[in-house]
LOBADO-817191 format. One record per residue (C-alpha): residue in three letters; z negated, x, y negated. Coordinates in steps of 0.25 Angstrom, whole numbers. Each point is the difference from the previous one (the first is absolute). Layout:
REM residues N
+------+-------+-------+-------+
! resn !    pz !    px !    py !
+------+-------+-------+-------+
!  ALA !     Z !     X !     Y !
...
+------+-------+-------+-------+
//
This chain:
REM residues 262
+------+-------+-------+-------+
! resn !    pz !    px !    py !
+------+-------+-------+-------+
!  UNK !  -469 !   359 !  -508 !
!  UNK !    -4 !     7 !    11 !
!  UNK !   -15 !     2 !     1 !
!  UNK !    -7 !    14 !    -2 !
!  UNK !    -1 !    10 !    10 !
!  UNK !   -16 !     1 !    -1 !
!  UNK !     2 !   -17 !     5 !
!  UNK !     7 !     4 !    12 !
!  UNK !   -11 !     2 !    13 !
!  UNK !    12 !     2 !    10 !
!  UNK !    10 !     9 !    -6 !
!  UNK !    15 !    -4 !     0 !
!  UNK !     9 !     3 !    14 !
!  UNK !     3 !    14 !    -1 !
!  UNK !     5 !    13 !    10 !
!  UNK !   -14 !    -3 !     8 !
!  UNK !     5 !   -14 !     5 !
!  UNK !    13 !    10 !     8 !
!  UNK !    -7 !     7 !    11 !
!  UNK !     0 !    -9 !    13 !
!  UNK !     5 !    -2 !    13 !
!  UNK !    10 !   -10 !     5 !
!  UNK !    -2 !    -9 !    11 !
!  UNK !     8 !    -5 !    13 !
!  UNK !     2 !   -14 !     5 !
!  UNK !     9 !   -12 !     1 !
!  UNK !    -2 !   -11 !   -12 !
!  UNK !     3 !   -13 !     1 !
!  UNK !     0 !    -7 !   -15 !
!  UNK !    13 !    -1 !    -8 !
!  UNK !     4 !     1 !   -16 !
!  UNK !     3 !   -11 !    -9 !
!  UNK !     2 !     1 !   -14 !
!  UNK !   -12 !    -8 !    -8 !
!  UNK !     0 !    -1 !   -16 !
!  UNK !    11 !    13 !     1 !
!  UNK !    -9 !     9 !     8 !
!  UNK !     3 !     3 !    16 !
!  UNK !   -13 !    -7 !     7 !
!  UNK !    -3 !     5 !    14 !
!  UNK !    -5 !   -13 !    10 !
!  UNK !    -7 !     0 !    10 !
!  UNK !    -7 !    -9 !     8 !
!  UNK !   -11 !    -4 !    12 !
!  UNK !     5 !     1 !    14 !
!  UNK !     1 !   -18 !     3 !
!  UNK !   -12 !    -5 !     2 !
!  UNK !    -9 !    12 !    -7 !
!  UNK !     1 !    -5 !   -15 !
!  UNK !   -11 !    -4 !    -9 !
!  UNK !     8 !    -8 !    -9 !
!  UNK !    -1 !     9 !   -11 !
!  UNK !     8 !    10 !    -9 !
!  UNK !    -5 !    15 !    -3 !
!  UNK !     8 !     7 !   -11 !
!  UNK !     4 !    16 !     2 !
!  UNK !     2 !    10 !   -13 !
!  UNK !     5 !    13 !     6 !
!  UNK !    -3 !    14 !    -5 !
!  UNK !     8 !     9 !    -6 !
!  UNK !    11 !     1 !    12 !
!  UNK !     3 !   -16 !     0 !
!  UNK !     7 !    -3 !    11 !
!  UNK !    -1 !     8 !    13 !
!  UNK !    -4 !     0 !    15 !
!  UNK !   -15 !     4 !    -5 !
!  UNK !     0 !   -12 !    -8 !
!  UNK !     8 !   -10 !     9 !
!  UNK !    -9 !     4 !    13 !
!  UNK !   -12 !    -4 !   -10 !
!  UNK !     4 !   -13 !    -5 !
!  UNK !     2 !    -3 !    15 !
!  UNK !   -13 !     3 !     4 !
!  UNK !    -4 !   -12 !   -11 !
!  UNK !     9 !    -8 !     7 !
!  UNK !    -7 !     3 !    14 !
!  UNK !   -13 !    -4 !    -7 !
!  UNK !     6 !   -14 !    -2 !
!  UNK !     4 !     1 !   -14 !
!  UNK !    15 !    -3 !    -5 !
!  UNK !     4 !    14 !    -9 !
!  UNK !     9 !     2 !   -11 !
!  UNK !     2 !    15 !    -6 !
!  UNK !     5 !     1 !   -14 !
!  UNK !     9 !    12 !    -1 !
!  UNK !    -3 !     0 !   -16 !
!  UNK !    10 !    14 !     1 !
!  UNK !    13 !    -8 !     5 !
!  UNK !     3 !    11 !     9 !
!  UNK !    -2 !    11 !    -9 !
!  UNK !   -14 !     7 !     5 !
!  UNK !    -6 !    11 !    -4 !
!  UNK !     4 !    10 !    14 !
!  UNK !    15 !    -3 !    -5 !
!  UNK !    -4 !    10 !   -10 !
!  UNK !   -11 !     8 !     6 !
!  UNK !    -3 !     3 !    16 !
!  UNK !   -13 !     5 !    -5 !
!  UNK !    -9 !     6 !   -11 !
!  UNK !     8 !    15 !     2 !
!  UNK !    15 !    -6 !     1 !
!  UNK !     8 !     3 !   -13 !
!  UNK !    12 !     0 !     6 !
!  UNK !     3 !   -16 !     5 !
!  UNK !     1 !    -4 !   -14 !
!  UNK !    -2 !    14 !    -9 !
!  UNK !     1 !   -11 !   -14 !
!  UNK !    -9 !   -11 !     6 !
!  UNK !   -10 !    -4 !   -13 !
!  UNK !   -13 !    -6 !     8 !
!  UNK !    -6 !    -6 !   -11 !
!  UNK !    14 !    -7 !    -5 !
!  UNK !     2 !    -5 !    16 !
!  UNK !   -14 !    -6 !     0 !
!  UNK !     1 !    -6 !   -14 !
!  UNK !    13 !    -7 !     3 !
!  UNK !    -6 !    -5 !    13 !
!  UNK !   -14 !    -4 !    -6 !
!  UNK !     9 !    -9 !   -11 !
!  UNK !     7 !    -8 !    10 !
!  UNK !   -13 !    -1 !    10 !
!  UNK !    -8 !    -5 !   -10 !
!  UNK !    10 !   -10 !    -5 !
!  UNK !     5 !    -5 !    15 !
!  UNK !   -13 !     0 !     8 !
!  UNK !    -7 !   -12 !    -5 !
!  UNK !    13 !    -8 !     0 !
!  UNK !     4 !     5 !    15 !
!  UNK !   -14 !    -4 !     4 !
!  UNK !     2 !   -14 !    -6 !
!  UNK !    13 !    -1 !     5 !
!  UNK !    -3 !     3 !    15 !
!  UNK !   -14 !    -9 !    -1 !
!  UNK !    10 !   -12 !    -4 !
!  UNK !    11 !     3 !    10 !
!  UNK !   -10 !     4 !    12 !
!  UNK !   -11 !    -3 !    -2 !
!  UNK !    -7 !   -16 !     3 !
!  UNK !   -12 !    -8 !    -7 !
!  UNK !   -12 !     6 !     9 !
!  UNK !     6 !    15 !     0 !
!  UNK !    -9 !    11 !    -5 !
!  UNK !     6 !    14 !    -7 !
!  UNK !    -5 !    13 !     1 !
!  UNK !     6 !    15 !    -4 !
!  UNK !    -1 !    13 !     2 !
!  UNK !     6 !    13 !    -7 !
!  UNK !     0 !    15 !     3 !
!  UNK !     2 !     9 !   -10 !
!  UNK !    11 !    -4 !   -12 !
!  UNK !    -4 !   -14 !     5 !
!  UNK !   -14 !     0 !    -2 !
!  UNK !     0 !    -6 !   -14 !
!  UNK !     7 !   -11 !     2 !
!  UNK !   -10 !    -5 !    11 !
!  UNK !   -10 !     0 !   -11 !
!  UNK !     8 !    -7 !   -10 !
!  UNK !     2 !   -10 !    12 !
!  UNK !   -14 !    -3 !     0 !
!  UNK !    -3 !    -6 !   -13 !
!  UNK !    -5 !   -12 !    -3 !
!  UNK !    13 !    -6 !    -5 !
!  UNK !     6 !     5 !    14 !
!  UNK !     1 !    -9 !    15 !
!  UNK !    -2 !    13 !     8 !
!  UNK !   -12 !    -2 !     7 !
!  UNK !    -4 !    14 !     3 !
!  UNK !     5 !    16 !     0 !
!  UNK !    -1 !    13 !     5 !
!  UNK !     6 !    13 !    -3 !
!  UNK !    -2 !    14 !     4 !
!  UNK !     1 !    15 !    -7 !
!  UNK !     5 !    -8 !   -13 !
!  UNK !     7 !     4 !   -12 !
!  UNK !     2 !    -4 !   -15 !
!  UNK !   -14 !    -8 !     1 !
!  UNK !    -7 !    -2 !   -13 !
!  UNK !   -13 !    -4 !    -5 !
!  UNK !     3 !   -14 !    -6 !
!  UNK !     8 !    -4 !    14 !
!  UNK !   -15 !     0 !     5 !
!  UNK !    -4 !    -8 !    -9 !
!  UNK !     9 !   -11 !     2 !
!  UNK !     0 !     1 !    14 !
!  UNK !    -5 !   -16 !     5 !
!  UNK !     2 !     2 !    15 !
!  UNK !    -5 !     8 !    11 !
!  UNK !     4 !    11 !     1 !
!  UNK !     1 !    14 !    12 !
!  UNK !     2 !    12 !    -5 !
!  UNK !     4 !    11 !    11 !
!  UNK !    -3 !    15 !    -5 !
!  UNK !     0 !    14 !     5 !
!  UNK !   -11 !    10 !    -3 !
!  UNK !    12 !    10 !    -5 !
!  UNK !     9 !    -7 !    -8 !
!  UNK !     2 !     5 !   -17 !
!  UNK !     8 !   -11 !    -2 !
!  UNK !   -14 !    -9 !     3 !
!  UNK !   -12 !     9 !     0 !
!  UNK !   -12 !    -1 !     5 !
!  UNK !    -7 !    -2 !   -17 !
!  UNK !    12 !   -10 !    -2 !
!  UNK !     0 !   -10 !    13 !
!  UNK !   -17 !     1 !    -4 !
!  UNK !     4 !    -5 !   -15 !
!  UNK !     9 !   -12 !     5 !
!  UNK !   -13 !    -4 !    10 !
!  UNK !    -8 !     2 !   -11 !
!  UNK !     9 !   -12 !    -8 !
!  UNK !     1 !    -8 !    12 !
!  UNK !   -15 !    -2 !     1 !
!  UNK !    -1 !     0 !   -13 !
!  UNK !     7 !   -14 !    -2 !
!  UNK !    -4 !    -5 !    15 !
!  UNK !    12 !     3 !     5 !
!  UNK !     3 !    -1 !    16 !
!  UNK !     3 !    12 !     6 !
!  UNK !    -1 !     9 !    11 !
!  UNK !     2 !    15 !    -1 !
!  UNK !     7 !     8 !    13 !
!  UNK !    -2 !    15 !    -2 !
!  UNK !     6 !    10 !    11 !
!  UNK !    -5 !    14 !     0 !
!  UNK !     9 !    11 !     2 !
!  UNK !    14 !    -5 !    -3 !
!  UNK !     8 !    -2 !   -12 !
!  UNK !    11 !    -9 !    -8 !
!  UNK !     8 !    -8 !     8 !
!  UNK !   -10 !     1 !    12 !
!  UNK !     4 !   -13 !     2 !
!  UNK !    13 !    -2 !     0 !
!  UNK !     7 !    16 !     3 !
!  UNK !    -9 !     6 !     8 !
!  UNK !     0 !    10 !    13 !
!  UNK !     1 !    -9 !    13 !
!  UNK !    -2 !    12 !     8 !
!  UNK !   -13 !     2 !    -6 !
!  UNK !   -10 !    -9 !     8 !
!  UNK !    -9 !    -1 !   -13 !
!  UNK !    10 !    -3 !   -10 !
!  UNK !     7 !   -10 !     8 !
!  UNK !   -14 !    -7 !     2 !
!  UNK !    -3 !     1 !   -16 !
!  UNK !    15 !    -7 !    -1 !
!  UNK !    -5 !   -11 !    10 !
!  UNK !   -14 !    -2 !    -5 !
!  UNK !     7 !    -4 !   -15 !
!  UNK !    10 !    -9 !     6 !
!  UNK !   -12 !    -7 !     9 !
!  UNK !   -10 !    -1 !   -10 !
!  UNK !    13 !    -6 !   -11 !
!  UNK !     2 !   -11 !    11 !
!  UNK !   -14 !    -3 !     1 !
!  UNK !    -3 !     0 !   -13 !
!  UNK !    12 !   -11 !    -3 !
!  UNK !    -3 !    -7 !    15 !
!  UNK !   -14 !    -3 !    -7 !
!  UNK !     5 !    -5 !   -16 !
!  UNK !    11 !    -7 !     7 !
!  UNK !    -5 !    -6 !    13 !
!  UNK !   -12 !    -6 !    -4 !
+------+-------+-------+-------+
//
């Protein structure tokens, strides 16, 4: 049974998570079925790796350059990416261009969409994880995740105690609850915007307010002026919101250089 609403401190994806802009650029990674869901790869250029894995959950819009350009920019950090596209090929801009568009899909049922989706995401991601650390993965390599949006609360149910994920991030999250605080055993980053409903200001405040309650290991970005999906869809034209975008991807890869490095 699903927890109630009041439990919820990041509100379930909604029409918020579809305003955005769409990026420009070669990628270089390739798809790959893992545990029956499409896995981007990606990897360092030779000679550039760490020897380590980082684990991507993608927002509402799986699979797309935005995403792809992203999980390269991992890569070029030294880490070796894999992207879960939990929506296997069916993401939310198939039905919806944005917020106002009621014509692409005039029938489409959001909440039915997410739901079916959040079922085979929450079944599939820790076994795609394990899968992936078994195949890939060697005895001294070290995991780290990071999740935008949809993808936010499996980053957290990757860091629990029972979990071999070393540390997470996520940014503007949704579907994130009280108890998922709690149980979080591993450090975690979480990248927010002042103006984002889906993660206000009194909510992200509450979760900090759990995490330093049970002595957990975070660190809090906070960018002022922009909103949900600052970090993944936002206007590269503007000089301000491509450095927010930057500053979040930089301070994720230092975060995880730091807990995976050491």
């Amino acid at each position: 049974m699903a927890p109630p609403a009041a439990s919820y401190l990041a509100i379930h994806p909604g029409d918020h998570c579809l305003s955005g802009n769409l990026h420009t650029g070669e990628t270089r990674g390739k798809v790959e079925v893992i545990e029956e869901a499409p896995t981007y790869i990606t990897s360092p250029h030779p000679g550039k790796g760490n020897g380590n894995i980082l684990f991507y959950y993608p927002d509402v819009h799986g699979f797309y350059n935005n995403a792809w350009l992203l999980m390269d920019a991992f890569a070029d950090a030294g880490y070796t990416v894999f992207g879960i596209d939990y929506f296997r090929d069916d993401p939310v801009w198939k039905h919806r261009k944005d917020k106002d568009d009621k014509t692409t899909d005039p029938g489409f049922d959001h909440a039915a969409w997410r739901d079916k989706h959040v079922a085979f995401a929450l079944a599939t991601v820790p076994k795609w994880t394990k899968t992936i650390a078994a195949t890939y993965g060697k005895e001294t390599t070290k995991y780290a995740c990071v999740g935008y949006c949809f993808g936010a609360p499996y980053v957290l149910n990757s860091l629990t105690a029972e979990g071999f994920i070393t540390a997470g991030a996520f940014a503007h999250p949704g579907a994130l609850t009280d108890e998922q605080f709690q149980k979080l055993d591993k450090p975690l980053l979480l990248s927010c915007a002042e103006n984002d409903h889906a993660f206000p200001a009194e909510k992200w405040q509450k979760a900090v307010g759990i995490l330093k309650e049970g002595g957990k290991k975070y660190q809090v970005q906070l960018f002022q002026g922009v909103s949900h999906g600052f970090a993944v869809r936002c206007n590269l034209d503007d000089s301000y919101e491509r450095y927010v975008k930057e500053q979040s991807y930089r301070g994720i890869v230092e975060w995880f250089n730091f807990w995976l490095l050491q």
